[in-house]
Each structure stands twice: as structure tokens, then as C-alpha cells.
C-alpha positions as CSV (number, residue, x, y, z in Angstrom):
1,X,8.0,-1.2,-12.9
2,X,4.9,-0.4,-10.9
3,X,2.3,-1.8,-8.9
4,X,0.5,-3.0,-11.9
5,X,3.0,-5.8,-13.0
6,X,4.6,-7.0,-9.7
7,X,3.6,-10.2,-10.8
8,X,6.9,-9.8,-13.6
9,X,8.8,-8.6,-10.5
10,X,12.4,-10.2,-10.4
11,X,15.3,-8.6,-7.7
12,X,18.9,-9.4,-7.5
13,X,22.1,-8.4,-5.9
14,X,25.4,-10.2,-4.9
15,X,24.2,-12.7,-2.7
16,X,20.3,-13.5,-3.3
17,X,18.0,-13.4,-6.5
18,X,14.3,-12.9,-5.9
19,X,11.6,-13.9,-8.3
20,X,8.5,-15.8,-8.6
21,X,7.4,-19.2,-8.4
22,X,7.0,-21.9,-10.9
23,X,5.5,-25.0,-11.1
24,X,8.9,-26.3,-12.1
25,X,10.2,-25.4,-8.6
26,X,8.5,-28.4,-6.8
27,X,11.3,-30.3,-6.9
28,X,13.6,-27.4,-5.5
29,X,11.1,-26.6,-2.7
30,X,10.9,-30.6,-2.3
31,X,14.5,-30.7,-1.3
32,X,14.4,-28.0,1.7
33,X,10.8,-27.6,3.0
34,X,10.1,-30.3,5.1
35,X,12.4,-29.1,8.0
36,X,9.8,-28.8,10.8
37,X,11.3,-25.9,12.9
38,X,10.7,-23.8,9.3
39,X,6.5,-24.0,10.0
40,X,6.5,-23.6,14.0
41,X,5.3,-19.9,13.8
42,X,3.3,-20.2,10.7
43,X,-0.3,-21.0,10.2
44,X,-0.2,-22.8,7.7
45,X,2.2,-25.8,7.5
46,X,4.1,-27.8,5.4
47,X,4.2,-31.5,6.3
48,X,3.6,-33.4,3.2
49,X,3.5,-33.4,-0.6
50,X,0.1,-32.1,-1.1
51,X,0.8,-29.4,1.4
52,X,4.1,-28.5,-1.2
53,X,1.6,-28.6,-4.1
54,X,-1.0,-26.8,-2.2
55,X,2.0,-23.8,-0.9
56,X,3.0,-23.9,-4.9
57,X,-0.1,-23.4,-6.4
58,X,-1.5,-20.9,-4.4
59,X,1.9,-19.0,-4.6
60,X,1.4,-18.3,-8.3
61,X,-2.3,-17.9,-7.8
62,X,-2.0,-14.9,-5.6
63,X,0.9,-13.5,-7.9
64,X,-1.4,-13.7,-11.0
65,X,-4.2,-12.0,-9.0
66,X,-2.1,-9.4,-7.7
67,X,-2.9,-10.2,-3.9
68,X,0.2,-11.6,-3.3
69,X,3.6,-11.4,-4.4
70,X,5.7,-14.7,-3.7
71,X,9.4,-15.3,-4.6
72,X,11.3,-17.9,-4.4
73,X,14.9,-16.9,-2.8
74,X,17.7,-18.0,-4.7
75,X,21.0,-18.4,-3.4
76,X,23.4,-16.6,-6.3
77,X,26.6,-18.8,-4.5
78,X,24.6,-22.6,-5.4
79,X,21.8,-21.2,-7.9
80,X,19.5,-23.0,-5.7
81,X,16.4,-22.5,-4.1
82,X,16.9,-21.6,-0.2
83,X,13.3,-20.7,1.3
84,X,10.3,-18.1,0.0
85,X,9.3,-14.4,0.5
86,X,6.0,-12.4,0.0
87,X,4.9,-8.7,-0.9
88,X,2.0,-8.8,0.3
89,X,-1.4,-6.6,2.0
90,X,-1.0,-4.3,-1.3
91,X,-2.4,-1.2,-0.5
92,X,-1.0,0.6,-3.3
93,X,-3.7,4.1,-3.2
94,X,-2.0,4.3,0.6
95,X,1.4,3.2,-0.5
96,X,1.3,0.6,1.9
97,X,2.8,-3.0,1.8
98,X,3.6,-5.7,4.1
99,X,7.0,-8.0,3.5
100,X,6.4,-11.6,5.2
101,X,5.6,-15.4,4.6
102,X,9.2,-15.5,5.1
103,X,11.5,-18.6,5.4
104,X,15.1,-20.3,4.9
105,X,16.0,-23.6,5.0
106,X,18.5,-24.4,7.9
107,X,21.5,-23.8,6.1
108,X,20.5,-20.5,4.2
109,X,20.2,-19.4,7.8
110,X,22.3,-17.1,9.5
111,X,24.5,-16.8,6.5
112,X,23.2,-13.2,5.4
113,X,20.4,-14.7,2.7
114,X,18.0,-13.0,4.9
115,X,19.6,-9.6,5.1
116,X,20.6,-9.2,1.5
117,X,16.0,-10.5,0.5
118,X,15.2,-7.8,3.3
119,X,17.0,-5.3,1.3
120,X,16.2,-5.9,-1.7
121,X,12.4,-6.0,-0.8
122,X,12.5,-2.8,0.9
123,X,15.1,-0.5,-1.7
124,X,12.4,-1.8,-4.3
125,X,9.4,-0.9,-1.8
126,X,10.8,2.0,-0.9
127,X,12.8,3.9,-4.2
128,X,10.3,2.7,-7.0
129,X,7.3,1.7,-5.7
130,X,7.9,4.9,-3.5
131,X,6.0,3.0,-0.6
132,X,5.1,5.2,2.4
133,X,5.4,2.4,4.7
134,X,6.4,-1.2,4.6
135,X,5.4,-3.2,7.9
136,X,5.9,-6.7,8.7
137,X,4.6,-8.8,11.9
138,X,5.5,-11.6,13.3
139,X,4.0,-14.0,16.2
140,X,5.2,-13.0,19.6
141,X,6.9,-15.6,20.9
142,X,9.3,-15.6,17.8
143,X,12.3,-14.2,19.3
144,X,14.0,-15.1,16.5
145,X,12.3,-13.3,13.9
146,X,11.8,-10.3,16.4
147,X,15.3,-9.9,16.8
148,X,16.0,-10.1,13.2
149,X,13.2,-7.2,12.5
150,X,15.1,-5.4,15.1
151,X,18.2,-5.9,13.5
152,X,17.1,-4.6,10.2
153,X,15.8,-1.4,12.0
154,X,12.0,-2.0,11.8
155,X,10.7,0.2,14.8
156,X,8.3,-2.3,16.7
157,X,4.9,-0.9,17.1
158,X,2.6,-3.1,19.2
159,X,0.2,-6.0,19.6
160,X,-2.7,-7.3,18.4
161,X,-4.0,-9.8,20.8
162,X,-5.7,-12.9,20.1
163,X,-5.0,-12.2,16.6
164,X,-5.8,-15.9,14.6
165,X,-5.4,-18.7,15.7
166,X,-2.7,-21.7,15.4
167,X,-2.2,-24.8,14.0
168,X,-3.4,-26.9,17.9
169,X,-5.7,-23.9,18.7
170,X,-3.4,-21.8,20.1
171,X,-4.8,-18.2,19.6
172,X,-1.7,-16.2,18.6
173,X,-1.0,-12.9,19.6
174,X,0.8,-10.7,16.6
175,X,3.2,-7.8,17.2
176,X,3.8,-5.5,14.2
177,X,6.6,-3.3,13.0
178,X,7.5,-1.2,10.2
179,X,10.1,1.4,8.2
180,X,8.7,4.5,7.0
181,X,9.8,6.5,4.2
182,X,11.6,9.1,6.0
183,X,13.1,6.5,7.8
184,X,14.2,4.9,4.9
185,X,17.6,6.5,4.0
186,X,18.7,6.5,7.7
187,X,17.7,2.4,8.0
188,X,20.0,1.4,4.5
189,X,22.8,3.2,5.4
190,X,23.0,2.2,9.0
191,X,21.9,-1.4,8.7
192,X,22.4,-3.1,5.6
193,X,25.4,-0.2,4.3
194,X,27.6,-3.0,2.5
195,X,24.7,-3.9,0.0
196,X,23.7,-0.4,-0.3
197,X,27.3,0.1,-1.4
198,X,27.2,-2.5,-3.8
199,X,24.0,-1.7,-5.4
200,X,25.7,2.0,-6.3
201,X,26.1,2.4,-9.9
């Protein structure tokens, strides 16, 4: 696998399979997405069909072009879609990525779904894409998703004020992390060790 055909990207363990969307997934997607705490962070919503078919078919889009990379998460327990993830900012001549676009439905929350996608993304990012540095950022205010890059063991790095702006025209400030490469070893073992157990040979 390399940079050149993430588009034909699928990633698995135990709990969670990873791989990208289909037009055949609307009615998956249908079932879960309209949960409005999901799109309180995000700039873009979505609120109604259209938005769905909009979210869908620029999700396949940006995987065919290569600027993007958008799963769908898939919950190996129900075989059923839970929520979406993205590869995306490619810088591949820097060996550079960003993981984000990130989001459950309520009940794939706090059930380890996100923890078993975050590895999987990064071991892939990380051990054969042989990334540099994979960063992610997240709106300020989302304690949430802060505390969950925390957990993880992405170092936070900073701010970037008046960033974009909201959905109201809120201008939102962005605070980025990220996990190096020589950090990488150090970050598996200590915070996702169980799944780095199981995906020994």
C-alpha cells in the first residue's frame, strides 16, 4: 500500500473496520446522522437529506481525487455503520497527514469505537505510510474531543486564532496537536497497548 492508492485503503482490527464510502451507504448514514450534538463543532452540518447526499458524494469525490480519504467506521460487533473518519491534508513529499472529520453516533460513543479508528489510522500512518507526523485539530471549545486527543497521547501544540468561521458566524479559533514518528512507539504501547497486542502476529 502507498500513498498512491489510499483511495483502495481498507483497516480492520477486533472492534472497528475502516473503509470507504459508497453510494449504497446512504441508508446506513440515514439511520445515525441526524443527531444534532454530532455537527456542533463542525462547519459544515448535517440537517437534512440533501446535506446526507451532499456529505456522501463529496466523500467519494475527495477519495477518488486523492485529497481526501473518507471511511466509513464500521462496528465489527453489529456490522453497522457507527460514524465517519478522514485522512486528510496529504502531504505525502513531507510525510505529513492530518486524521479528522471525525464522528460517532451517540451510541458508538464512549464504547472504545474511537480508540480502536485512532489506532488503526495512526499504526497505518505511522508503520507503512512511514508518516513523519500525523496532526489533528480540533475547535477550542471542544473539551470533548480535546480530552480525547489528550488521551490518545497527541502533544497539543497551539492555536490558531480566528481560524474560519462557524455555522452563525462564530469565528472559531483552532488548537492543533500531533504524534511524531519517534514518538510513535512510546504513544502505542502506552496508550492504546491492548490493540497493539492484538494486532501482533
Amino acid at each position: 500500500m502507498t500513498w498512491r492508492n489510499l483511495k483502495d485503503l481498507t483497516l480492520e482490527n477486533e472492534r472497528v473496520r475502516l473503509r470507504r464510502i459508497r453510494i449504497d451507504d446512504y441508508a446506513a448514514f440515514e439511520r445515525i446522522v441526524f443527531e444534532p450534538e454530532i455537527w456542533e463543532y463542525f462547519v459544515a452540518r448535517i440537517q437534512a437529506p440533501d446535506d446526507l447526499s451532499r456529505f456522501i458524494e463529496q466523500a467519494i469525490q475527495d477519495t477518488l481525487n486523492g485529497t481526501r480519504i473518507v471511511f466509513a467506521i464500521i462496528d465489527r460487533r453489529t456490522d453497522r455503520i457507527v460514524g465517519s473518519t478522514a485522512y486528510g491534508n496529504l502531504a505525502e513529499g513531507e510525510r505529513r497527514l492530518e486524521i479528522g472529520w471525525s464522528w460517532l453516533c451517540r451510541d458508538a460513543r464512549r464504547t472504545g469505537i474511537n480508540r480502536a479508528v485512532k489506532f488503526e489510522l495512526l499504526k497505518h500512518a505511522f508503520e507503512t505510510l512511514e508518516c513523519e507526523r500525523v496532526e489533528f485539530k480540533t475547535d477550542i471549545l471542544n473539551a470533548g474531543a480535546r480530552a480525547g486527543l489528550a488521551g490518545i497521547g497527541a502533544e497539543e501544540e497551539g492555536v490558531l486564532r480566528s481560524f474560519n468561521f462557524m455555522p452563525g458566524g462564530r469565528r472559531r479559533d483552532v488548537i492543533y496537536y500531533s504524534v511524531l514518528r519517534r514518538e510513535w512507539e512510546r504513544v502505542r504501547d502506552e496508550r492504546f497497548a491492548e490493540l497493539a497486542a492484538a494486532a501482533r502476529p
